[in-house]
N, CA, C and O atoms as a CHARMM CRD file, in Angstrom:
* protein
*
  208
    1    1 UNK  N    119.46000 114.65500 135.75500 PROA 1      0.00000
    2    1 UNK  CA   118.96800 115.21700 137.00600 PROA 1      0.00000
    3    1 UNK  C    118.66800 114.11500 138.01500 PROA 1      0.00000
    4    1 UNK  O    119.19400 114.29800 139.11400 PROA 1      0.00000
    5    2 UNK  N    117.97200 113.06300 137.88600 PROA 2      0.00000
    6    2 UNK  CA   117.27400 112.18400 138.72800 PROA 2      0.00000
    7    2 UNK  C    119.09900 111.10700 139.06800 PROA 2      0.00000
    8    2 UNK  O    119.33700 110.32300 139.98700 PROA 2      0.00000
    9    3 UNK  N    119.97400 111.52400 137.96400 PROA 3      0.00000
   10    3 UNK  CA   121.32200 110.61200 138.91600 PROA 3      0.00000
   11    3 UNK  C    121.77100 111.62300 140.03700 PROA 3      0.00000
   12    3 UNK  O    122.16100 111.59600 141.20400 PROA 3      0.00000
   13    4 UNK  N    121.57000 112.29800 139.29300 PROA 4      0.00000
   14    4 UNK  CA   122.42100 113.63900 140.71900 PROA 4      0.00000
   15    4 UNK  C    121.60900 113.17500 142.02600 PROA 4      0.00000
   16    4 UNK  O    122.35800 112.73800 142.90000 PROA 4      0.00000
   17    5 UNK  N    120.09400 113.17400 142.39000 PROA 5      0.00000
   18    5 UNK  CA   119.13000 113.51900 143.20100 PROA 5      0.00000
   19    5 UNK  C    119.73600 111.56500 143.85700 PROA 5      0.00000
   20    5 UNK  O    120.18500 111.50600 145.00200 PROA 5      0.00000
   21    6 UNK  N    119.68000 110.64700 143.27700 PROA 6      0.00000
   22    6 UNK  CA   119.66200 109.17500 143.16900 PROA 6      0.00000
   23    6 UNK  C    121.20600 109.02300 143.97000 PROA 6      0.00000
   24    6 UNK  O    121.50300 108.08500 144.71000 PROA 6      0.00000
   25    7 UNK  N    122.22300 110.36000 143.57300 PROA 7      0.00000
   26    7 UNK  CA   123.69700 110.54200 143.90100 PROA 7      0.00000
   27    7 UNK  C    123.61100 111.10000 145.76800 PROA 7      0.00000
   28    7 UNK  O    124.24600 110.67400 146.73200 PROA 7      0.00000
   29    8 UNK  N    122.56300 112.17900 145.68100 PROA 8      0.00000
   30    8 UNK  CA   122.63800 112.43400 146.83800 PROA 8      0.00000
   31    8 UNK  C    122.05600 111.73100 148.18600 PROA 8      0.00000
   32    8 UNK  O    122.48500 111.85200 149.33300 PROA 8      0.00000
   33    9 UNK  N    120.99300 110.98800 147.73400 PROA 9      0.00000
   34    9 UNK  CA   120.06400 110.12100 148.80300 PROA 9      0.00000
   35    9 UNK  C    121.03200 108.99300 148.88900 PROA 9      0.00000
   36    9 UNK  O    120.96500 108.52900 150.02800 PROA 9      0.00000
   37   10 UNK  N    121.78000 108.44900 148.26500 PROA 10     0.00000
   38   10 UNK  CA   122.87300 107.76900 148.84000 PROA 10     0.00000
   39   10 UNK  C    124.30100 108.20200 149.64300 PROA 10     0.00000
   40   10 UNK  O    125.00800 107.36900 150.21000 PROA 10     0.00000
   41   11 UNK  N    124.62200 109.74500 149.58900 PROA 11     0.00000
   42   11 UNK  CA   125.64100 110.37400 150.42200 PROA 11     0.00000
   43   11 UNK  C    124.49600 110.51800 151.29700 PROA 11     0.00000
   44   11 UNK  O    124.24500 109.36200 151.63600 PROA 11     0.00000
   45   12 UNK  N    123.89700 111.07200 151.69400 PROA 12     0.00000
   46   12 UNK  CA   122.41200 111.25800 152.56700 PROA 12     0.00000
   47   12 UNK  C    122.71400 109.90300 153.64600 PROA 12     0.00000
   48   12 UNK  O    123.06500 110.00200 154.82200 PROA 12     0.00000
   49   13 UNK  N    122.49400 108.75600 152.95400 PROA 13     0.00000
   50   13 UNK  CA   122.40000 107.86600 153.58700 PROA 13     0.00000
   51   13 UNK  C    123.36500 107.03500 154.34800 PROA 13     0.00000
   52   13 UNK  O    123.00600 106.29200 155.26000 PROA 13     0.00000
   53   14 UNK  N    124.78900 107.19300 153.90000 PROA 14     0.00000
   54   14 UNK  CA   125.91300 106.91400 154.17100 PROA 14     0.00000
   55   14 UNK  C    126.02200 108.33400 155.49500 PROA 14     0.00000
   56   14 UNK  O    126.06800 108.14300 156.71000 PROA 14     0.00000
   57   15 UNK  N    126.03400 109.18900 155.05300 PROA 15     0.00000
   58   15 UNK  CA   126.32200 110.11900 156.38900 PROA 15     0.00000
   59   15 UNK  C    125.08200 109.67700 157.22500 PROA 15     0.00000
   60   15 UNK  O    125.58200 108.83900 157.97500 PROA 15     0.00000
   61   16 UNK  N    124.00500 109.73800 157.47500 PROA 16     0.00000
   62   16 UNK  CA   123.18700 109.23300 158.60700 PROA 16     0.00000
   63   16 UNK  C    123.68100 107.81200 158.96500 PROA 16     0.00000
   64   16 UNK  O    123.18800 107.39300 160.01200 PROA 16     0.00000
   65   17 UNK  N    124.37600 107.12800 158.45900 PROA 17     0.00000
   66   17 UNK  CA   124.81800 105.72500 158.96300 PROA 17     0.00000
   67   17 UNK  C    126.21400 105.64100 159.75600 PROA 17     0.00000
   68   17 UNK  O    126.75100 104.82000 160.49900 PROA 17     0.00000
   69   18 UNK  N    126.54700 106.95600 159.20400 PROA 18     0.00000
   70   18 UNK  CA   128.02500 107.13200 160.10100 PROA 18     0.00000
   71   18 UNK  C    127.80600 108.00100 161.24100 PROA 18     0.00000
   72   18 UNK  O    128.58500 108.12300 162.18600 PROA 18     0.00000
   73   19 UNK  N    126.20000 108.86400 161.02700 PROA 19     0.00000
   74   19 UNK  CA   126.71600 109.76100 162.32200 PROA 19     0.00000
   75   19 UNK  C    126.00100 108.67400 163.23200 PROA 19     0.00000
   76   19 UNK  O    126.25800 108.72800 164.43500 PROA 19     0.00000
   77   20 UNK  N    125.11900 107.67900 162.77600 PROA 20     0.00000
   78   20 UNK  CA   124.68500 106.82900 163.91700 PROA 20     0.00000
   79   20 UNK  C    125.66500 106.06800 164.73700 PROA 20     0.00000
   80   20 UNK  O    125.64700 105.90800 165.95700 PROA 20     0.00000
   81   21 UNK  N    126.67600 105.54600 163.71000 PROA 21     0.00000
   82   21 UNK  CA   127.80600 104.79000 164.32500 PROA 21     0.00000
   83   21 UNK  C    128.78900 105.51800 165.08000 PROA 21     0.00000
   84   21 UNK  O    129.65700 105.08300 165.83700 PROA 21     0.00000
   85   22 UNK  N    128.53300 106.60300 164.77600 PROA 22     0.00000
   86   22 UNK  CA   129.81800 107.67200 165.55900 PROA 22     0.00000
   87   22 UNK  C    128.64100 107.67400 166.79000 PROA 22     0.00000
   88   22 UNK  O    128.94400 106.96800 167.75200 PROA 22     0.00000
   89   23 UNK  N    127.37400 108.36000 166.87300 PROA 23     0.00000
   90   23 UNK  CA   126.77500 108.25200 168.46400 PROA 23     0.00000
   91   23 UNK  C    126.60100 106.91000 169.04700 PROA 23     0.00000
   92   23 UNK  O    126.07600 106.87700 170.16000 PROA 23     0.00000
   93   24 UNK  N    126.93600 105.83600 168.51600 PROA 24     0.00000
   94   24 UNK  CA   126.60900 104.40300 169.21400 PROA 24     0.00000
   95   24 UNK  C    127.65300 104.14300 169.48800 PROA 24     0.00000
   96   24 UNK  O    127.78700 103.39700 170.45800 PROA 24     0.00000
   97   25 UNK  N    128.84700 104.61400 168.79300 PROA 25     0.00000
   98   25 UNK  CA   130.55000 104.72000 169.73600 PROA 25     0.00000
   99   25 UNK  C    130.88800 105.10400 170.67300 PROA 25     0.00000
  100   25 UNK  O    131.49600 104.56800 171.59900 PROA 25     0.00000
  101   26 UNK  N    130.31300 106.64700 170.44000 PROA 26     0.00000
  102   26 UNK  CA   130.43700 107.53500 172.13000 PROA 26     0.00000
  103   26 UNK  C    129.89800 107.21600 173.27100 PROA 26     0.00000
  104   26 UNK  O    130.40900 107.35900 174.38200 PROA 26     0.00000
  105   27 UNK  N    128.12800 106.47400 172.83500 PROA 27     0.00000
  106   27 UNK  CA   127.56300 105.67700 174.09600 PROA 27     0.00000
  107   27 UNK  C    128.46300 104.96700 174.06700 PROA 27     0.00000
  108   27 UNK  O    129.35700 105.70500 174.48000 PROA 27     0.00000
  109   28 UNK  N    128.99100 103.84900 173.83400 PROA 28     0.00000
  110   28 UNK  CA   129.44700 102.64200 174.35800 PROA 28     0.00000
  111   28 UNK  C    130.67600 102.99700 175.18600 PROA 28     0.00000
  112   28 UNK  O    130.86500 102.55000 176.31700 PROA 28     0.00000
  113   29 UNK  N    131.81000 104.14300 174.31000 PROA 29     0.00000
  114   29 UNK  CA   132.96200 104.55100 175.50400 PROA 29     0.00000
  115   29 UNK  C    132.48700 105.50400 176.46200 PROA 29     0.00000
  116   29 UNK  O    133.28700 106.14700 177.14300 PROA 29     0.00000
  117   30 UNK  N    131.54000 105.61100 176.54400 PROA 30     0.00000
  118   30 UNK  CA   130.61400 106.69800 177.77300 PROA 30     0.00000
  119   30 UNK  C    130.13500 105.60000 178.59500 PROA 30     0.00000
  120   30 UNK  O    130.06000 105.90200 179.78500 PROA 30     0.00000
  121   31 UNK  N    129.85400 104.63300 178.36000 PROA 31     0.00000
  122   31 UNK  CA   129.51300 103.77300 178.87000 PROA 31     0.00000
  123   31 UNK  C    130.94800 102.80600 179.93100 PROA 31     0.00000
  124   31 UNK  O    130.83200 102.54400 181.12800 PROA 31     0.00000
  125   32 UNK  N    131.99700 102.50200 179.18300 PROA 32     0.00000
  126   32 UNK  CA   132.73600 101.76700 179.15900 PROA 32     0.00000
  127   32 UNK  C    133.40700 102.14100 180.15200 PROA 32     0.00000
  128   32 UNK  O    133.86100 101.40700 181.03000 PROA 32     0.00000
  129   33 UNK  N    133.53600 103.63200 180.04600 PROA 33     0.00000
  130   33 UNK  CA   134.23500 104.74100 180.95400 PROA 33     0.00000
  131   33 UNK  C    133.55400 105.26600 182.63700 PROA 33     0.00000
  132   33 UNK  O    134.14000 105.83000 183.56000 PROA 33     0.00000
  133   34 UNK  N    132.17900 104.82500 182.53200 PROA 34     0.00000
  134   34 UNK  CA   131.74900 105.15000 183.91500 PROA 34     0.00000
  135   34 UNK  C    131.67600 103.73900 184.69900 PROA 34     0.00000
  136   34 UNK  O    131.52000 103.53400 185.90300 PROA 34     0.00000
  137   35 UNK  N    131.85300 102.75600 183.53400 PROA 35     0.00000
  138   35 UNK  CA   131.97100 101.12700 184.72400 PROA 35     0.00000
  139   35 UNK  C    133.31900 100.89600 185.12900 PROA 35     0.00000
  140   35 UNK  O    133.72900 100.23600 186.08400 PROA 35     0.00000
  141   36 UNK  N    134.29800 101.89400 183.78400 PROA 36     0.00000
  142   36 UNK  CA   135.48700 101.74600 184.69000 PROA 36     0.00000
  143   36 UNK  C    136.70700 102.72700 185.73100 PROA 36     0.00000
  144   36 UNK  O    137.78200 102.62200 186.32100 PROA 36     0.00000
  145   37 UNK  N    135.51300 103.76600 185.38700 PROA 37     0.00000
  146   37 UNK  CA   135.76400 104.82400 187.05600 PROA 37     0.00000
  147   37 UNK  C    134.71400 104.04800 188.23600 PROA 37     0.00000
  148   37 UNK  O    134.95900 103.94800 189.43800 PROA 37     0.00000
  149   38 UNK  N    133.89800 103.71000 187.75700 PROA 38     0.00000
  150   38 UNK  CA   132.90800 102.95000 189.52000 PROA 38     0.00000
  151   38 UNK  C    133.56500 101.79000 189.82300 PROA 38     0.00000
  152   38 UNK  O    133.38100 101.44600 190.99000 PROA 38     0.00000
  153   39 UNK  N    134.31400 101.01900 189.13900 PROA 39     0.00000
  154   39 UNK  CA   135.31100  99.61200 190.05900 PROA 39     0.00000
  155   39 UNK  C    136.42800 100.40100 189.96700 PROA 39     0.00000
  156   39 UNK  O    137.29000  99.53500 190.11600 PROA 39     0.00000
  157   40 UNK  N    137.08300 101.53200 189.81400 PROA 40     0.00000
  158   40 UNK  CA   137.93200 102.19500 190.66900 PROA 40     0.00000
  159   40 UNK  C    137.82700 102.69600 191.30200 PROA 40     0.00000
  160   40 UNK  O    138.83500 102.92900 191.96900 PROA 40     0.00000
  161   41 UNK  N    136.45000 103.38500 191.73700 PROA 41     0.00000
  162   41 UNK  CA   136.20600 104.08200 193.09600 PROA 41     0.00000
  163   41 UNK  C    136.24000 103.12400 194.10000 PROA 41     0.00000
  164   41 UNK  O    136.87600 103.24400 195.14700 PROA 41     0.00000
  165   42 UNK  N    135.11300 101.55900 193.57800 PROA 42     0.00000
  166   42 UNK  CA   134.87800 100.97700 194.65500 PROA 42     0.00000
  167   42 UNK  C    136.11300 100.08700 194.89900 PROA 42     0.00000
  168   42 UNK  O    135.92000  99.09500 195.60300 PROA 42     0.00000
  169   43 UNK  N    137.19500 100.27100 194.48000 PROA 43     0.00000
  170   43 UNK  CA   138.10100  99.63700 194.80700 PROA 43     0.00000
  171   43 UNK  C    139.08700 100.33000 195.40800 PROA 43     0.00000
  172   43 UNK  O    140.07500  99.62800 195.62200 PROA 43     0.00000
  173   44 UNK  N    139.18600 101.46800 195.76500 PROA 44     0.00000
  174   44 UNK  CA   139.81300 102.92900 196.49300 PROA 44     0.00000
  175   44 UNK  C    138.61600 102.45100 197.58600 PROA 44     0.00000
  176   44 UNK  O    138.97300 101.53700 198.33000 PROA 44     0.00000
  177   45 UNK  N    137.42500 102.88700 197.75000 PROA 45     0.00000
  178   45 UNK  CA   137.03500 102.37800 198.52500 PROA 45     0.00000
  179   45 UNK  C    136.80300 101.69700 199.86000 PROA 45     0.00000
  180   45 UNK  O    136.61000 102.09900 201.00800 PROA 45     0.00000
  181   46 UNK  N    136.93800  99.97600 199.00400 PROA 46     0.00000
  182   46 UNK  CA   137.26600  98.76800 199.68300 PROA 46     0.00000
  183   46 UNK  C    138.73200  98.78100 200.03900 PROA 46     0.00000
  184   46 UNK  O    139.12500  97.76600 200.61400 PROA 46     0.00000
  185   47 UNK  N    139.65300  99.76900 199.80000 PROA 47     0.00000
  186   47 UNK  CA   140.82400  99.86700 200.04300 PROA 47     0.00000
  187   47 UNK  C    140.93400 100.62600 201.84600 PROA 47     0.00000
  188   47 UNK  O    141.63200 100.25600 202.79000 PROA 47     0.00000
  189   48 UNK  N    140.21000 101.45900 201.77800 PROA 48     0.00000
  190   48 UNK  CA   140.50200 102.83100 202.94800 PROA 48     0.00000
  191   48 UNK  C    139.40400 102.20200 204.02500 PROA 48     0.00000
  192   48 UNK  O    139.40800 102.72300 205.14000 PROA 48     0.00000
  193   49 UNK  N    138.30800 100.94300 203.73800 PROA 49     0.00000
  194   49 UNK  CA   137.58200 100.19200 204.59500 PROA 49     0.00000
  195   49 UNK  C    139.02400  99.89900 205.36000 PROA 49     0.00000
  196   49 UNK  O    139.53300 100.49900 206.30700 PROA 49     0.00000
  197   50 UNK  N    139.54600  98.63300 204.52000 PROA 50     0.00000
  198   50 UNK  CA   140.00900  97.61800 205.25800 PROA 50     0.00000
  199   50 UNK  C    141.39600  97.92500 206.14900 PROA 50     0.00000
  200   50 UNK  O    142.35300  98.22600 205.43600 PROA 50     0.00000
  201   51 UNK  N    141.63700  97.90300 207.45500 PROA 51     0.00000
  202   51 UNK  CA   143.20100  98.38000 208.14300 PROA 51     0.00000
  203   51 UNK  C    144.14300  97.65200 207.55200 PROA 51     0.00000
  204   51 UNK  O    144.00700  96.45400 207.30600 PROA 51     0.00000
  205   52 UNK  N    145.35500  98.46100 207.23500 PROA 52     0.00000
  206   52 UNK  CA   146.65400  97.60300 206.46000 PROA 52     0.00000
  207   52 UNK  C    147.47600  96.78500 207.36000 PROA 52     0.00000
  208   52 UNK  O    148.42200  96.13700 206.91400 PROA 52     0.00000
């Protein structure tokens, strides 16, 4: 009994370590993804400022 219980607090623990790494992934391309739509805006932008 106590391997089974000893079996599960280690799947337990492996899935809370992956769903952390799976939400610290999504921040970072959530992240990655709005710095690189804002230097394409501001570069559309600085585009329609300047006369060709």
């Amino acid at each position: 009994m106590a391997a089974g219980v000893s079996g599960l607090g280690g799947g337990r623990r492996f899935f809370s370590g992956f769903l952390a790494g799976a939400v610290m992934g999504a921040a970072g391309a959530g992240l990655a993804a709005r710095r690189l739509l804002r230097s394409h805006d501001e570069d559309s932008a600085s585009r329609t400022r300047k006369p060709a």
